[in-house]
BAVOFI-624922 format. One record per atom (N, C-alpha, C): x, y, z. Coordinates in steps of 0.1 Angstrom, whole numbers, padded with zeros to 4 digits, always signed. Each point is the difference from the previous one (the first is absolute). Example, Ala and Ser with C-alpha at 12.3 -4.5 7.8 and 13.67 -1.06 7.14 Angstrom:
<lolos>
+0132-0057+0078
-0009+0012+0000
+0009+0012+0000
-0004+0011-0007
+0009+0011+0000
-0008+0011+0008
</lolos>
This chain:
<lolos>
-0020-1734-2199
+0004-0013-0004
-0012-0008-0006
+0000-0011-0010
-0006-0005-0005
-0008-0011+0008
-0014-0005+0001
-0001-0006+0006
+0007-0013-0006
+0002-0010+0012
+0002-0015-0007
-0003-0009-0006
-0012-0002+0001
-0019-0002-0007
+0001+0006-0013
+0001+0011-0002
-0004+0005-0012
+0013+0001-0010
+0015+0003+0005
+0011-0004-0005
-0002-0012-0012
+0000-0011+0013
+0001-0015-0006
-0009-0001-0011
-0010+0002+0003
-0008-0006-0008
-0005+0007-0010
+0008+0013-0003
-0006+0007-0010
+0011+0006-0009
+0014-0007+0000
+0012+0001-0008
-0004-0004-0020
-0009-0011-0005
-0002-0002-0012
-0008+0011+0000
-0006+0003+0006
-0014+0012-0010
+0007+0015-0001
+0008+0002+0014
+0008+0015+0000
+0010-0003-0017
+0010-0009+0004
+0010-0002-0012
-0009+0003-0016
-0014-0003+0001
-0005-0006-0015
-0005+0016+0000
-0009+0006+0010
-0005+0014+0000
+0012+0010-0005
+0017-0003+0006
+0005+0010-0002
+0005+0001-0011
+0002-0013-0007
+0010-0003-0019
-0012+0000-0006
-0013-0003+0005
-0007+0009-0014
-0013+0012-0001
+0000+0010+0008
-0006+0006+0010
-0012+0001-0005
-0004-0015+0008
-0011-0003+0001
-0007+0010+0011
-0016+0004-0006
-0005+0006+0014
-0002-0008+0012
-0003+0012+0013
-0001-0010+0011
-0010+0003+0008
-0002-0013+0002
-0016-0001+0008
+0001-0004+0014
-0010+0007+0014
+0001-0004+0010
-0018-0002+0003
-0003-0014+0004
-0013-0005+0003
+0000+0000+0011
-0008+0005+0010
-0002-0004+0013
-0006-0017+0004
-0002+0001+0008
-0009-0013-0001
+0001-0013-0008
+0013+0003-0002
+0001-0010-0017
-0004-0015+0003
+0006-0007+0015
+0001-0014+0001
-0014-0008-0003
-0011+0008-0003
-0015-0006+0002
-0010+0007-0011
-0008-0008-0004
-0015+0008-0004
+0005+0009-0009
-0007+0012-0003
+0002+0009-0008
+0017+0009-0004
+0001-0003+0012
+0015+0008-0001
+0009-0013-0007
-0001-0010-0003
+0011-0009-0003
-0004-0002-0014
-0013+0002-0003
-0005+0000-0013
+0000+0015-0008
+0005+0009+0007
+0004+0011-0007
+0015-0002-0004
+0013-0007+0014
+0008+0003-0006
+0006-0010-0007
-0010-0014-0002
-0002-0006-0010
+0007+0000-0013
-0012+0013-0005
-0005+0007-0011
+0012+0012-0007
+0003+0006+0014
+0010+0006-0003
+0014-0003-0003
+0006-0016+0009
+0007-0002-0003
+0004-0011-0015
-0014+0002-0004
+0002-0012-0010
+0004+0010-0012
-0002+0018+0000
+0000+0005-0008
+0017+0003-0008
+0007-0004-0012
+0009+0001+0001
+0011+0013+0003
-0006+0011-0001
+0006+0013+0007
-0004+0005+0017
-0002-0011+0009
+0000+0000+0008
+0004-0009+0014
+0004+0006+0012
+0009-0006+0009
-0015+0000+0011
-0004-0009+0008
-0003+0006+0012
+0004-0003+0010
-0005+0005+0010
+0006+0002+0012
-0015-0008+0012
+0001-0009+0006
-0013-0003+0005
+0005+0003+0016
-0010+0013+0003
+0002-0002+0013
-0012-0005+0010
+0008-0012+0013
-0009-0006+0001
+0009+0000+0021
-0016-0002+0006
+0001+0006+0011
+0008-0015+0008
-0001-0011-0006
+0006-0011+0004
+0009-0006-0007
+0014-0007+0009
+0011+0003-0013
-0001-0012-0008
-0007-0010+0011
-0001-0016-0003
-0008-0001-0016
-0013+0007+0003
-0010-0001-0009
+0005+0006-0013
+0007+0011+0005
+0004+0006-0014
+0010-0006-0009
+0011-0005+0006
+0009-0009-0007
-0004-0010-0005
-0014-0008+0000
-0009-0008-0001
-0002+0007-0015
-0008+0015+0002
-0005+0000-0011
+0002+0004-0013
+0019+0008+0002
+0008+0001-0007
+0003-0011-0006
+0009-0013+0002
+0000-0012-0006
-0007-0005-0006
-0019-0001+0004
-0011+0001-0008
+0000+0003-0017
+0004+0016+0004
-0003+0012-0011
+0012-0006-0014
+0013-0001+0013
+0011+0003-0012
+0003-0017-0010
-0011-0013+0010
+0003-0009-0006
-0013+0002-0018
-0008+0008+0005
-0010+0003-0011
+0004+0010-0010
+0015+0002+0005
+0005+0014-0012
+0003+0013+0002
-0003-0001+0014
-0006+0017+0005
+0020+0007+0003
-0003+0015-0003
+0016+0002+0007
-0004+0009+0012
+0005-0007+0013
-0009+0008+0011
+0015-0007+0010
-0005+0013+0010
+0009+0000+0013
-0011-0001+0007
+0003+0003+0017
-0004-0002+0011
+0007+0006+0010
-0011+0008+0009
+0006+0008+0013
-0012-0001+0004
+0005+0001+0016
-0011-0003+0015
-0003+0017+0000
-0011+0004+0001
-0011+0009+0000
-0012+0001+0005
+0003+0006+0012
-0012+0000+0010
-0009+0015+0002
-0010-0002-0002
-0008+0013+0000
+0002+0008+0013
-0003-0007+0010
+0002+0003+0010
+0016-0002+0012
+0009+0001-0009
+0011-0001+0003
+0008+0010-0008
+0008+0012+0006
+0001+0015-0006
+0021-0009-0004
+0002-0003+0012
+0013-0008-0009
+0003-0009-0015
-0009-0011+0004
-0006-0007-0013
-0003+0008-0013
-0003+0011+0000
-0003+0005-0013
+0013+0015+0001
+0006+0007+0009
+0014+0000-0002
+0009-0008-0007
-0001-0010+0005
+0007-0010-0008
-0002-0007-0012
-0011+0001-0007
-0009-0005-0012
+0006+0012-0008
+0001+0009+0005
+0002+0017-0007
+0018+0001-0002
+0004-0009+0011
+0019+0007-0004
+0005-0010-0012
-0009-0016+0003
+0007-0012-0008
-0007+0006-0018
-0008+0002-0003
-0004+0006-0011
+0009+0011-0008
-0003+0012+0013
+0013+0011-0003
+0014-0007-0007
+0003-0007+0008
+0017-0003+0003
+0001-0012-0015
-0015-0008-0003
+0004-0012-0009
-0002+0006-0012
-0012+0008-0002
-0005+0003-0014
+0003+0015+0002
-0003+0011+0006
+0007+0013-0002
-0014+0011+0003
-0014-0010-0005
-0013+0008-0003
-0012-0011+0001
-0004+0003+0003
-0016-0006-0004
-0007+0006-0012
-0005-0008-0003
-0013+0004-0015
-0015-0004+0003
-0004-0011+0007
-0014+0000+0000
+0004-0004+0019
-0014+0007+0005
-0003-0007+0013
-0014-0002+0002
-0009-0015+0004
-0006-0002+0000
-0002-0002+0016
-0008+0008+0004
-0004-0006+0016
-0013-0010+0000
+0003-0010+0003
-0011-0007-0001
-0004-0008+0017
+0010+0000+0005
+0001-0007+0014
-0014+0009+0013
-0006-0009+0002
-0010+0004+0007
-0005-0009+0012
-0010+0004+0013
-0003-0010+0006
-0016+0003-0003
-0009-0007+0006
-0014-0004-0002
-0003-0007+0009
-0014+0006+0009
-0007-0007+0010
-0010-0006-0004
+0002-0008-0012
-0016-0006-0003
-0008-0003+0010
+0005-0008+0011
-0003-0006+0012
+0011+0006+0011
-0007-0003+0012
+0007+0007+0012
+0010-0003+0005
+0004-0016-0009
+0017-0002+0005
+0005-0002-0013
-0002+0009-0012
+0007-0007-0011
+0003-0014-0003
-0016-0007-0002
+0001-0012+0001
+0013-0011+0005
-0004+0003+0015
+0006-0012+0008
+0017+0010+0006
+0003+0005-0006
+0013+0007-0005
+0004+0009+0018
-0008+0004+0000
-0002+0007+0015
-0009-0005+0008
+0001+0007+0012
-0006+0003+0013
-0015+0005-0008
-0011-0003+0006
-0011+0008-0003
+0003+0012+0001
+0000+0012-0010
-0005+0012+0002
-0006+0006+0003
-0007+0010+0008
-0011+0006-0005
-0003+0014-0014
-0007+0006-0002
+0002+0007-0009
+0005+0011+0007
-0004+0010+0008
+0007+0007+0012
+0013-0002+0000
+0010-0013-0003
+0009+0001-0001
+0011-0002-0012
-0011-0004-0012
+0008-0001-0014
+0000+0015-0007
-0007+0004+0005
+0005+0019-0007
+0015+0001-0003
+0005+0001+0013
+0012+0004+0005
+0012-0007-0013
+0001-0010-0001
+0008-0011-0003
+0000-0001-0018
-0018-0001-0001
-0002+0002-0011
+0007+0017-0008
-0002+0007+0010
+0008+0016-0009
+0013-0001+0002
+0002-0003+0013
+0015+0001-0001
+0010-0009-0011
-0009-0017-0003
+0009-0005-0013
-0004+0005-0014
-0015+0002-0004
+0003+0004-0016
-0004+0011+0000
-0004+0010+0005
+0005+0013-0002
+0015+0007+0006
+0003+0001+0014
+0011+0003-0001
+0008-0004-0002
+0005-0016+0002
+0010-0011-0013
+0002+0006-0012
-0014-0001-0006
+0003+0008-0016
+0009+0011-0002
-0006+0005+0009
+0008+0017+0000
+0014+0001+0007
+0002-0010+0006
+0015+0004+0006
+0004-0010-0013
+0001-0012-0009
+0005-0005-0008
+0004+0010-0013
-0016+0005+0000
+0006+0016-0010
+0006+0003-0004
+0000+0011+0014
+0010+0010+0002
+0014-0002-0003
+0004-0018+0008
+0011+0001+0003
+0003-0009-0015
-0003+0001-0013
+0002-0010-0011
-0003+0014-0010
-0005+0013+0004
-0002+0010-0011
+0016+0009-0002
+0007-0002+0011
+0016+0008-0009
+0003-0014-0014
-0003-0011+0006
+0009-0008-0012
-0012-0001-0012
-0011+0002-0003
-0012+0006-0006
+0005+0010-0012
+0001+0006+0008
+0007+0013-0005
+0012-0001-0013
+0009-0008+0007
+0011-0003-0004
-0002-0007-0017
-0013-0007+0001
-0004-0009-0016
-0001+0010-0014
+0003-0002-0003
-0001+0007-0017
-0007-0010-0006
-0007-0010+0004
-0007-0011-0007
-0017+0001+0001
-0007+0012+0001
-0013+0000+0004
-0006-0006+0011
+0012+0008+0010
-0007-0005+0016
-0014+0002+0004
-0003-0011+0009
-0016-0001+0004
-0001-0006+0010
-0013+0004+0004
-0002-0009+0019
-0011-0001-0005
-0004-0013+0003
-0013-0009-0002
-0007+0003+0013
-0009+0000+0008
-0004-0003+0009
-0015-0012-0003
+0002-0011+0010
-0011-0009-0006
-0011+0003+0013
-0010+0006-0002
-0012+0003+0006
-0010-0009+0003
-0014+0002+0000
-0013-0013-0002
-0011+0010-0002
-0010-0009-0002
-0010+0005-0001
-0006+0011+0010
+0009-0011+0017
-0007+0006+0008
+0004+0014+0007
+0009+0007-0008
+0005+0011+0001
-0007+0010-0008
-0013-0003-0006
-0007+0006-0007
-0006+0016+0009
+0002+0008-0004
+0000+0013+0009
-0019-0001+0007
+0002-0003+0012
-0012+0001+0004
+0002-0001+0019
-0015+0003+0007
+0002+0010+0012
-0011+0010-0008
-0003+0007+0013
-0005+0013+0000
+0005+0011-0003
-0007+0009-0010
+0003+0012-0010
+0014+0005+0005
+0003+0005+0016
+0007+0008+0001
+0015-0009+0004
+0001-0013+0000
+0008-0007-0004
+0006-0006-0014
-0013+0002-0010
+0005-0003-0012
+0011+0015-0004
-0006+0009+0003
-0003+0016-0004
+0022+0003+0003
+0002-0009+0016
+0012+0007+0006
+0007-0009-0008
+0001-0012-0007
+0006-0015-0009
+0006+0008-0011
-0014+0009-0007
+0008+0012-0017
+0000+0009+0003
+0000+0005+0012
+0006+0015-0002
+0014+0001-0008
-0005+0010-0004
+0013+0004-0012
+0015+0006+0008
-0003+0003+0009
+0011+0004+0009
+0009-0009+0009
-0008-0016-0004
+0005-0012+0017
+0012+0003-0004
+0006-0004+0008
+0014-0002-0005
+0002-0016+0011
+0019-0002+0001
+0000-0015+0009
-0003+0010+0009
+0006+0006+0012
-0007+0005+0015
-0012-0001+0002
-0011+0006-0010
-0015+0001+0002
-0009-0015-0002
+0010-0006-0012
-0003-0013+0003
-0002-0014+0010
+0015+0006+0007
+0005-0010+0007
-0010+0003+0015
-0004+0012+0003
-0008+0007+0011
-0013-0006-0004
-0002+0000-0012
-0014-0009+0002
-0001-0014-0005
+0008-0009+0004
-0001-0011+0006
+0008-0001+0011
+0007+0006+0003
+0001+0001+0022
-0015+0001+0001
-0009+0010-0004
-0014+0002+0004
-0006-0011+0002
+0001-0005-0012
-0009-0013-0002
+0004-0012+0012
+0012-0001+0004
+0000-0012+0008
-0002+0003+0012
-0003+0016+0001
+0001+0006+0017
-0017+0000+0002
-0004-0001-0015
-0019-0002+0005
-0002-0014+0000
+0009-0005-0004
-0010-0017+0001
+0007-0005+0010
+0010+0004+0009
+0005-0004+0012
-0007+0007+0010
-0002+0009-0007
-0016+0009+0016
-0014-0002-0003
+0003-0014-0014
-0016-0003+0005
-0012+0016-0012
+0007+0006-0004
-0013+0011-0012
+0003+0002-0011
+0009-0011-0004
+0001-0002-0014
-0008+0005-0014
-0014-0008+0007
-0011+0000-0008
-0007+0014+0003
+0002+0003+0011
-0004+0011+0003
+0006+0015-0008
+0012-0003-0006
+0007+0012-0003
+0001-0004-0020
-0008-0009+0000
-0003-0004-0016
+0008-0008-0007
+0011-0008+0009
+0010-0004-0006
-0010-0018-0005
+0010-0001-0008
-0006-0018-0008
+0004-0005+0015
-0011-0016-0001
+0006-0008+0009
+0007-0015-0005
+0013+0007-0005
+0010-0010-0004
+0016+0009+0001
+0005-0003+0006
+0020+0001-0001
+0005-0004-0006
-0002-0013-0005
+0006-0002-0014
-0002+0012-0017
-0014+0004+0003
-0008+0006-0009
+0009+0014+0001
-0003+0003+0011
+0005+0018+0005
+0017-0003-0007
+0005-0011+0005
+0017+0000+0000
+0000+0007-0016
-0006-0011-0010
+0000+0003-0014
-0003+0008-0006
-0013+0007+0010
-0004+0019-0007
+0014+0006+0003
+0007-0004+0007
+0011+0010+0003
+0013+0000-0011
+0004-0016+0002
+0006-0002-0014
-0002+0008-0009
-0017-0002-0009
-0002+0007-0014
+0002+0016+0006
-0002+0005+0010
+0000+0016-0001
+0014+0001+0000
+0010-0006+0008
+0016+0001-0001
+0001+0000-0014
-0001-0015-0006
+0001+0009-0015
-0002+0005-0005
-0011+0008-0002
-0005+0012-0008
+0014+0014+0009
+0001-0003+0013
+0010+0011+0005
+0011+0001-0007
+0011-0012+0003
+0009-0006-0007
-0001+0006-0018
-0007-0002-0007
-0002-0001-0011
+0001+0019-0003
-0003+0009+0007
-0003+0009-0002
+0018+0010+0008
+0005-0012+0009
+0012+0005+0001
+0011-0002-0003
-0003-0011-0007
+0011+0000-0008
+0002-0007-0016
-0004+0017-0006
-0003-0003-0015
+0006-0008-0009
+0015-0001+0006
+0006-0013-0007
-0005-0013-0008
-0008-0007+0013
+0001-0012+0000
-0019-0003-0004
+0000-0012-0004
-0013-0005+0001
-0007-0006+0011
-0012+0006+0009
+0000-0003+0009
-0017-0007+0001
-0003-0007-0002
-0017-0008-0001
+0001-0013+0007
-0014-0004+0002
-0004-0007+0013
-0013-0007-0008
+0004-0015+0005
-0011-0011-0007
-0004-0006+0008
-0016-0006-0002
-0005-0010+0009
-0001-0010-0009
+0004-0012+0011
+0006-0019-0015
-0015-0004+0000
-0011+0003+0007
-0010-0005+0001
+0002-0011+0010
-0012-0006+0004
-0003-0014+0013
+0009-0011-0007
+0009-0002+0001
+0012-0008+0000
-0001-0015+0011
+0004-0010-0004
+0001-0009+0013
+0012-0002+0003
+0001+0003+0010
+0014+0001+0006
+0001+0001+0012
+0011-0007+0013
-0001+0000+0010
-0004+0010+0012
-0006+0010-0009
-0006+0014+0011
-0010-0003-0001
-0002-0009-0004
-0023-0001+0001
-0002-0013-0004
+0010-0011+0005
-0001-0015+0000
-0004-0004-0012
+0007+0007-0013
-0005-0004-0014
-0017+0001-0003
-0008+0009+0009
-0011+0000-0002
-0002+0011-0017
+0011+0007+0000
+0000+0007-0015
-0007-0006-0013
-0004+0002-0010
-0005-0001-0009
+0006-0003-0016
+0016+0007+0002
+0007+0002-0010
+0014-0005+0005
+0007-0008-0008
+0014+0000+0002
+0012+0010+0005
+0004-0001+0008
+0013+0011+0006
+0007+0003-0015
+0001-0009-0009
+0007-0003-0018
-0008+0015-0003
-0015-0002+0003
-0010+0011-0011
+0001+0012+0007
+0002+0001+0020
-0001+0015+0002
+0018+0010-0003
+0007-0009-0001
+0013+0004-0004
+0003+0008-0013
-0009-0003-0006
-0006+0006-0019
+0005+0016+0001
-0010+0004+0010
+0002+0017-0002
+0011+0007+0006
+0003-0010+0014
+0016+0007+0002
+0010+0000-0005
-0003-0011-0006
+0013-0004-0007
+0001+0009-0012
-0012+0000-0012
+0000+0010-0013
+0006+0014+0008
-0007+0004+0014
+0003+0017+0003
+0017+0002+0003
+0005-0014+0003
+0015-0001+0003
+0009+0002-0012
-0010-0003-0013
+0019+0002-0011
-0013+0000-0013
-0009+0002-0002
-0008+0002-0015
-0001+0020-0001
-0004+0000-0016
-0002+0010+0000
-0016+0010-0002
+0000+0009-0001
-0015+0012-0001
+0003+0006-0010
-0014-0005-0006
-0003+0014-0014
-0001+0011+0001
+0001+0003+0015
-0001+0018+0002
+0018-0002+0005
+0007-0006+0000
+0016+0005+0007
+0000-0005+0010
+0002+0013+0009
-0001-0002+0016
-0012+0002+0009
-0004-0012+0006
-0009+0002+0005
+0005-0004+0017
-0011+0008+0005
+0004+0001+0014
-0011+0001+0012
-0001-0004+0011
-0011+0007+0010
-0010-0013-0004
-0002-0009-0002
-0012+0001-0005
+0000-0016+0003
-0016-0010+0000
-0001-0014+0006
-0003-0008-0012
+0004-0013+0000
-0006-0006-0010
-0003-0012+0003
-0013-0011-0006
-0005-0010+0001
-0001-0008-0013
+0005-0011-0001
-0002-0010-0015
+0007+0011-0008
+0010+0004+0003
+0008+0007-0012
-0005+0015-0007
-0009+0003+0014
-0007+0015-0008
-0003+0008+0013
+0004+0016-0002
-0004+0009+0008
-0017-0001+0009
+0001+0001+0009
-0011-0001+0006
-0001+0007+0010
-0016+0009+0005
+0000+0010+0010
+0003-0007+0010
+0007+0007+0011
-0002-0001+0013
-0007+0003+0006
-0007+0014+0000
-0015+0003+0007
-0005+0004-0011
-0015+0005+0003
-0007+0009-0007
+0003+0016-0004
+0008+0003+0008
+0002+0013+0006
+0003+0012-0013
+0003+0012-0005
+0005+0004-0010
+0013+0006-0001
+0010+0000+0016
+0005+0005+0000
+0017-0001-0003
-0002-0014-0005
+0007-0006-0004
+0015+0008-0007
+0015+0001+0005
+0010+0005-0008
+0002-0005-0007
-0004-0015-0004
+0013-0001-0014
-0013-0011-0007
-0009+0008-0005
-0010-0004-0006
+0003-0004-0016
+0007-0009-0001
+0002-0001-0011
-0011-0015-0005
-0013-0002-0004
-0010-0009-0002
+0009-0007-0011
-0005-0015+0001
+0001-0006-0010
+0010-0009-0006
+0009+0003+0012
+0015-0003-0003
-0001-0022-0001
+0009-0002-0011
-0003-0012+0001
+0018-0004-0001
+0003-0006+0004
+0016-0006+0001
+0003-0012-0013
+0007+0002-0008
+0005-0009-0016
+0002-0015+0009
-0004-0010-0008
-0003-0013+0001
-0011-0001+0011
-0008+0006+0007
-0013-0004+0009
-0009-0001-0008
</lolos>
């Protein structure tokens, strides 16, 4: 059954998605910052529907009304990363309204700039933002996925999963941690085993001791970009690449950012519905609208250099 939340309030964009099949878009994180500015962008596009999913229903309905009084054609559904029902249900109302998904952007993330997410929590200590931090944007991501790649599938419209990364996912740690990140063989199990690792060394205190970075936000994101490169490699269908918006100001770092949430939205949004002089491109990270390494390393699968995305 449909949620009631997402029913209501997403009847004009289903109706307009289905009489003119428009593609469709699902933004995580949409109600705020970068994710609201992606599906902005996407919803202002005229072959496109989105879908903003946002972990609060209040906020989100907020930011739908926002969007659609500026033009935008966009729905809304309650989507919680760490809620396995919530995105069940993000997954049947899509199914049941539009039939398929065409673009999915995970952008929804948490950040311990500070030990209580400024003001937001209980002090943390770091010992205990491991945990919390992997369990929402890495395994969030991946259960959102998974459970959004049958209707994926389903698109004949050049399906794609954006994943929005950072800087600080930049592949780094000690050799034989960068080394286990590209192996050419990870797959999700080997991946997912090494960030259990990672939160079982910084909760025993040898973190540093076993080469890992000392950031969880940072680690969460290496994991992201290597999902995608997995992702990308399993399922050749679809377009599967991973962007950092750059230092952004926006309420994850008390607007201490540098650049507009407007300006880091740029590259997810082009990777969400523009096109490539090479076709299909896949696996691969981009920054300011252009391929960019992730490590130094050579071992790279889907080495395709150079790649620049039309209109960046």
């Amino acid at each position: 059954m449909l949620a009631p939340t997402c029913l209501l309030l997403s009847l004009p964009a289903a109706a307009s998605a289905l009489q003119s099949g428009k593609r469709v878009a699902l933004v995580t994180g949409a109600n705020k910052g970068i994710g609201k500015e992606i599906a902005r962008t996407l919803g202002a596009l005229p072959d496109h529907t989105v879908v903003l999913g946002c972990r609060d229903e209040t906020l989100g309905a907020a930011a739908a009304s926002e969007l659609r009084a500026a033009g935008c054609d966009c729905a809304v559904c309650r989507l919680d990363l760490c809620d396995a029902a919530s995105i069940t249900a993000a997954r049947e109302f899509i199914e049941e309204t539009f039939g398929r998904l065409d673009v999915l952007v995970n952008n929804a993330a948490i950040c311990f700039n500070d030990s209580t997410l400024y003001g937001k929590v209980a002090h943390t200590p770091f010992r205990q933002q491991a945990e919390i931090t992997i369990r929402t944007n890495y395994y969030g991501t991946l259960a959102v996925t998974q459970a959004m790649l049958p209707l994926l599938r389903a698109s004949e419209a050049s399906p794609r999963i954006v994943n929005v990364a950072s800087a600080a996912g930049r592949l780094r740690g000690a050799s034989v941690i960068q080394d286990a990140f590209t192996a050419y063989d990870l797959d999700v199990a080997g991946l997912s085993s090494l960030m259990d690792s990672f939160v079982a060394d910084v909760e025993g205190g040898v973190h540093a001791d076993k080469g890992w970075p000392n950031t969880c936000y940072g680690v969460s994101k290496m994991g992201m970009i290597a999902l995608t490169r997995i992702i990308a490699v399993e399922e050749p269908k679809l377009m599967v690449n991973s962007a950092d918006p750059g230092f952004c100001a926006t309420d994850q770092n008390m607007n201490q950012g540098h650049i507009s949430a407007a300006q880091g939205a740029v590259t997810p949004a082009l990777l969400a519905h523009a096109s490539f002089e090479e076709g299909h491109v896949s696996g691969l990270h981009f920054y300011l609208g252009r391929q960019i390494d992730w490590s130094y390393l050579t071992n790279d699968r889907m080495a395709i250099k150079g790649v620049r995305i039309a209109g960046s």
